[in-house]
C-alpha positions in Angstrom: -26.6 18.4 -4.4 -26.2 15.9 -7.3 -23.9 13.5 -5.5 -23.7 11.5 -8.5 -21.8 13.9 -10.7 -19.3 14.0 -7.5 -19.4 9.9 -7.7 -18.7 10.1 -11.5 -15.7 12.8 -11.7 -13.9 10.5 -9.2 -14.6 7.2 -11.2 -13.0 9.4 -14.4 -9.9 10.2 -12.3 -9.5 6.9 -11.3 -9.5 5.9 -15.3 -6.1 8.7 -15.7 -3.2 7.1 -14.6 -1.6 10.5 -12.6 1.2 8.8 -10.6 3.5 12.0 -9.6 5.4 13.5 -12.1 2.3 12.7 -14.7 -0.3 14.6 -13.7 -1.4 16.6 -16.7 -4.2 14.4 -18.5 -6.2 14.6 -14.3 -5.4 18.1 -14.2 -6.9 18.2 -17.8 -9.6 16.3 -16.4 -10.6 19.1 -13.8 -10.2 22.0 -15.8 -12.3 20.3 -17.9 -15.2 19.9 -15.3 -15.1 23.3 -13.6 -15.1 24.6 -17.1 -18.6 22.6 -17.4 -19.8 23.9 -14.0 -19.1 28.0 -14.9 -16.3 27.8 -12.4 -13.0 30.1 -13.9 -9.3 28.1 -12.8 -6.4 28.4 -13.4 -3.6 25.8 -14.5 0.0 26.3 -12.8 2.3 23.6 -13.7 -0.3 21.1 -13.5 -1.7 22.8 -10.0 -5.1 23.5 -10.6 -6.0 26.4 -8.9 -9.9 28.6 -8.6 -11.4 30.8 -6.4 -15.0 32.5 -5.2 -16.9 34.4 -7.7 -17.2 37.2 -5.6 -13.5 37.4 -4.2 -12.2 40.5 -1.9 -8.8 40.8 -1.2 -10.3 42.6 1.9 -11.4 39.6 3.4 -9.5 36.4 4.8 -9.0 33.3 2.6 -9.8 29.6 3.1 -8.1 27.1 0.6 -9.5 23.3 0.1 -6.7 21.8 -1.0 -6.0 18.2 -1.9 -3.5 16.5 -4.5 -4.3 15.0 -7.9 -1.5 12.6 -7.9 -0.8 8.6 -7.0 1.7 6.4 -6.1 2.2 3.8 -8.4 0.0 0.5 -8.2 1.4 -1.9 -5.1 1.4 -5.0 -5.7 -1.3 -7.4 -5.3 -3.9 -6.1 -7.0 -6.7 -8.4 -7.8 -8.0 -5.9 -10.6 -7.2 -3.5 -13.0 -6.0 -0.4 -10.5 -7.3 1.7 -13.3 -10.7 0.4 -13.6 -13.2 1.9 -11.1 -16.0 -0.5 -11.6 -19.3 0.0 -11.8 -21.0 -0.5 -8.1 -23.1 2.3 -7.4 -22.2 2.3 -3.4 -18.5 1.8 -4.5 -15.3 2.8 -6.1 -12.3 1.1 -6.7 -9.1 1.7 -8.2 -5.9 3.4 -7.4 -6.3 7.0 -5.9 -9.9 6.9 -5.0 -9.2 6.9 -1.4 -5.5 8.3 -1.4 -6.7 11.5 -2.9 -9.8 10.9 -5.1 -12.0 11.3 -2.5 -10.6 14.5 -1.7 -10.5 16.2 -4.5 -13.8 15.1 -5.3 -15.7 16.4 -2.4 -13.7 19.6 -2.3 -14.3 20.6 -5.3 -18.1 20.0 -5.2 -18.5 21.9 -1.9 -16.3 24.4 -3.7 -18.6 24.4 -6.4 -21.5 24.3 -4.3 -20.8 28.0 -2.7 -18.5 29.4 -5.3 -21.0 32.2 -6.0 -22.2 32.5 -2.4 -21.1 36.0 -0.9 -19.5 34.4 2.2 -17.4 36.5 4.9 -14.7 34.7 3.6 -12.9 34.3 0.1 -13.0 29.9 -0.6 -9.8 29.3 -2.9 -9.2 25.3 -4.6 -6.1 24.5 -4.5 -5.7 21.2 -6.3 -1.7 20.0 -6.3 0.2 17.5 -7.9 3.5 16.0 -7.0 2.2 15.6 -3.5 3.2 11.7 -2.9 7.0 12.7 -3.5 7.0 16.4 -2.4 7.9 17.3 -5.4 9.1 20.8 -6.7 6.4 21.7 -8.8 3.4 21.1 -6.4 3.0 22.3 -2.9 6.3 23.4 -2.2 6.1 25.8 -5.1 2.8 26.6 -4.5 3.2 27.5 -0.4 7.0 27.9 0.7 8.2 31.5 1.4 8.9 33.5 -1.9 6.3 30.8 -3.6 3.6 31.3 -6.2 1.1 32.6 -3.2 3.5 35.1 -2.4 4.9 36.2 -5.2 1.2 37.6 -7.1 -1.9 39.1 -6.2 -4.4 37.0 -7.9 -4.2 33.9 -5.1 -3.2 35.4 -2.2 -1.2 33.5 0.2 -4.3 31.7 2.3 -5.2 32.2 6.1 -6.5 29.1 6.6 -6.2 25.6 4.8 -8.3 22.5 5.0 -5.8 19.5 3.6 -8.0 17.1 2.2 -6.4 13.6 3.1 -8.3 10.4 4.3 -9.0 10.8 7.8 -12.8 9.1 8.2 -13.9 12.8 8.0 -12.2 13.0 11.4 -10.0 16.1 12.0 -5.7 15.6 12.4 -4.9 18.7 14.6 -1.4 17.5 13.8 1.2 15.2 12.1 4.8 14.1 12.6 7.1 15.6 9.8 9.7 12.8 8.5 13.6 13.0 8.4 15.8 10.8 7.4 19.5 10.8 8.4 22.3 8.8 6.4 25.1 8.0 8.7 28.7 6.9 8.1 31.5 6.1 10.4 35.0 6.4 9.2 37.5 4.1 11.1 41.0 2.1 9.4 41.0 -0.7 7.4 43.0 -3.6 8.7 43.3 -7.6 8.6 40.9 -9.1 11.0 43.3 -11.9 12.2 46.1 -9.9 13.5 43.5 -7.0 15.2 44.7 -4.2 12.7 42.7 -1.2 11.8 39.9 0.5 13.7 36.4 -1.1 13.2 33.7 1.2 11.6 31.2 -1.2 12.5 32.0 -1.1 16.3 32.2 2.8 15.7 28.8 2.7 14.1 27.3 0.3 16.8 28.2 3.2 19.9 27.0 5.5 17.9 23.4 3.7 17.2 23.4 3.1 20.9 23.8 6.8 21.8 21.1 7.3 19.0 18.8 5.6 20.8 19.3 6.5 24.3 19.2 10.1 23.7 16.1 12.1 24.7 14.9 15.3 23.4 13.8 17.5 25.9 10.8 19.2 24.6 7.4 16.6 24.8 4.8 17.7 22.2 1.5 18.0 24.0 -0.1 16.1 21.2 2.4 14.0 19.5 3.8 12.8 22.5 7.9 12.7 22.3 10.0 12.5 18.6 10.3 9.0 17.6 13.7 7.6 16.0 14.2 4.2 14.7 17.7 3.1 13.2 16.0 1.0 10.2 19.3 -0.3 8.1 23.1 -0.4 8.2 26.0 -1.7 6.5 29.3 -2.6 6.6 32.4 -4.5 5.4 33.8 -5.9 2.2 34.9 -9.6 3.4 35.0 -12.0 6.8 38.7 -11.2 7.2 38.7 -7.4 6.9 38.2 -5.0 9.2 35.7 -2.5 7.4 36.8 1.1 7.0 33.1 2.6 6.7 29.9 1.6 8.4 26.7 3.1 6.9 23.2 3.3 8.3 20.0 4.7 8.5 17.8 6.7 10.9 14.5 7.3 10.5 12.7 10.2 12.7 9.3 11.7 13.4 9.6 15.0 14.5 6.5 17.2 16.5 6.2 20.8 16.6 8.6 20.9 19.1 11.5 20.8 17.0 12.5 21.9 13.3 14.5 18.9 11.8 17.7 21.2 11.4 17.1 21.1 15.4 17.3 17.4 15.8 19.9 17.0 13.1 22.4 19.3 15.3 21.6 17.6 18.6 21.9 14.2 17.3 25.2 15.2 15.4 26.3 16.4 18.8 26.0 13.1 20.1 27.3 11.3 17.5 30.9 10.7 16.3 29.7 9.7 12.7 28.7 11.9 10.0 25.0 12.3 9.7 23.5 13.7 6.3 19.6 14.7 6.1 18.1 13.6 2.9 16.0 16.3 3.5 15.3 19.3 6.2 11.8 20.4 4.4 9.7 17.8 5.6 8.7 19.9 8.9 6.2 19.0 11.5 2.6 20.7 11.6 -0.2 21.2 14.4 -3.0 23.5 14.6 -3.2 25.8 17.4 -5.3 25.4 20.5 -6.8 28.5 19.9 -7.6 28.2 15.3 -10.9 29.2 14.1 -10.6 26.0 12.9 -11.0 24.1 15.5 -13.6 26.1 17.0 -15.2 24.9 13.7 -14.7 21.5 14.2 -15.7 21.5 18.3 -18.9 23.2 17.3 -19.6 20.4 14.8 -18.8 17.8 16.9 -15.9 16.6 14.3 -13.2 14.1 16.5 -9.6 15.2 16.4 -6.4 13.0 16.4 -3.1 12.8 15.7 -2.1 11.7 12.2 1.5 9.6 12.0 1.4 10.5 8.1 2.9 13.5 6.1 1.0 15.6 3.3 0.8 19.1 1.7 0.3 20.3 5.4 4.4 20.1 5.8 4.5 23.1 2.8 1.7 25.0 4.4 2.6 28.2 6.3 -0.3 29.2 8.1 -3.5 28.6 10.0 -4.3 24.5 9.1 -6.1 21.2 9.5 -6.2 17.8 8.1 -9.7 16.4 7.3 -11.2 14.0 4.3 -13.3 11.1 3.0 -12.0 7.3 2.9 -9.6 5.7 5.7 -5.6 6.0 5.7 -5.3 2.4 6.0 -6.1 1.9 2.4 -3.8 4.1 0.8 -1.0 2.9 -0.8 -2.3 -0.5 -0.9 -3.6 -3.0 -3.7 -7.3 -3.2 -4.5 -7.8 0.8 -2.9 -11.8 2.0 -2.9 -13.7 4.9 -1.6 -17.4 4.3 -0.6 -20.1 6.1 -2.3 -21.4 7.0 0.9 -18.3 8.4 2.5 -18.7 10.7 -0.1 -22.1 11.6 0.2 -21.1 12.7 3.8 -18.1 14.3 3.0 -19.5 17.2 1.0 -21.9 18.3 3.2 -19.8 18.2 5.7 -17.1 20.2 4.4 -20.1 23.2 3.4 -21.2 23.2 7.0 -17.8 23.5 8.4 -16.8 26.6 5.5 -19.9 28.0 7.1 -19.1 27.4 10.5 -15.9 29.0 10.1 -17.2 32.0 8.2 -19.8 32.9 9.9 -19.1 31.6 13.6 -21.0 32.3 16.7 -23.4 33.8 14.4 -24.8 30.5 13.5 -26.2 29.6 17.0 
């Protein structure tokens, strides 16, 4: 395996600015290498998309998947986020953890068996828009009625291996995110003489029924849904009793519950108005019984729960979470990715597509 090639194409991505929403010159970038290795893609609104040279629509489908795009730069870097450097054992820059790393290693163990007649068709699925859940990337890609769905060429996968950072460890699940904006409505009114009704007050009974409420379903892995009232507002001057109180409420969902679920037990709760910002971002869990983690357990991979979203909300089958580099640097100044994460990422990822291809027929 000529790790160095894989150490290079991430250094090149690093130098493309891709922050979502401009991810054509990276997406450029890897049609551009898989072109150079023989390997056939397919661009889809700056989704780049390939799959096994010897694909049967008779057999079941694996998709590596990982997103091209970044956030933009935080604050605080001490270098240029664009500049990858030149350390051998070491690359900087924005995106070479938070997804570089990824798409990197998946595409060279993609590479690596694309002509290999396997039990199973390999698909690489590399997105954009995935930092925002944009329309163009993932959600177009997997929801129902979607690009997988709607043609025969990439057929809607069985199985998906998400490449985010995760120490190579594997997430077996992660909390989805929904975020409720809530008003109450109550009577303006001059404080002195005790006129009106007080949103604020209204607002306050509400957050305290918010947070004493429990949802009845526990998530064997995820533990119970998590809800944190993170800002409000109220109130126009010191003498005047406000009219409208807003505030926020952030939850984590588990499998146990869709968000349109929690949003209509909260609401029932709740005298104030309570509008989702969005109902798509859905919590996700493999199952006890996946192929996939049968992989994993028979290659001694940890599991864990993963407090962070990704592609795997859009996903509608059989997945798992698993790539190079460490959450904790994403989305934070002076980002890097270590050659050597790399170097044990790809190998990695081969022997678990050949795990879960060929099964007990390895032992």
């Amino acid at each position: 395996m000529e790790y160095g090639k894989y150490i290079e194409l991430l250094r090149s991505l690093v130098r493309i600015p891709r922050v979502t929403g401009d991810e054509g010159a990276a997406a450029d970038r890897m049609e551009a290498f898989l072109a150079g290795e023989g390997v056939p893609c397919t661009r889809v609104r700056n989704n780049v998309l390939a799959r096994s040279r010897r694909f049967d629509p008779a057999k079941k489908t694996l998709a590596l998947d990982a997103h091209l795009d970044t956030v933009a730069p935080a604050a605080g870097y001490s270098r240029d986020p664009f500049d990858p450097g030149d350390d051998p054992e070491k690359v900087w820059g924005l995106g070479s953890n938070d997804d570089g790393g990824s798409v990197a290693a998946m595409t060279a163990a993609f590479c690596a068996l694309w002509e290999r007649d396997l039990p199973v068709n390999l698909m690489l699925v590399l997105t954009c828009e995935e930092e925002r859940s944009g329309p163009n990337g993932a959600a177009y890609l997997y929801d129902a009625g979607g690009f997988f769905t709607a043609q025969a060429e990439f057929p809607y996968p069985d199985w998906v291996l998400v490449g985010e950072p995760t120490g190579m460890q594997a997430a077996v699940c992660e909390r989805g995110l929904l975020v409720l904006d809530g008003e109450a409505r109550g009577v303006s009114g001059h404080a002195a003489r005790e006129e009106g009704v007080n949103a604020l007050y209204l607002a306050l009974d509400d957050i305290a029924r918010l947070r004493a409420h429990r949802f009845g379903r526990r998530s064997p892995l995820m533990g119970d849904v998590k809800l944190t009232v993170t800002q409000i507002e109220a109130g126009t001057a010191h003498n005047v009793v406000p009219e409208r109180c807003r505030f926020v409420v952030d939850i984590r969902p588990t499998e146990q519950y869709t968000p349109a679920e929690i949003l209509a037990e909260l609401q029932a709760v709740c005298g104030s108005t309570l509008t989702p910002r969005n109902l798509s971002n859905r919590s996700s869990a493999t199952p006890e019984a996946s192929p996939l983690r049968a992989a994993a357990r028979a290659l001694g991979i940890g599991t864990y729960s993963s407090p962070t979203t990704s592609n795997w909300m859009r996903i509608r089958c059989d997945a798992m979470k698993i790539g190079p580099g460490e959450s904790a640097r994403s989305h934070r100044p002076d980002e890097y990715l270590l050659a050597a994460e790399l170097r044990q990422a790809i190998p990695q990822y081969i022997a678990f597509i050949e795990r879960l291809a060929y099964g007990n027929t390895m032992e």
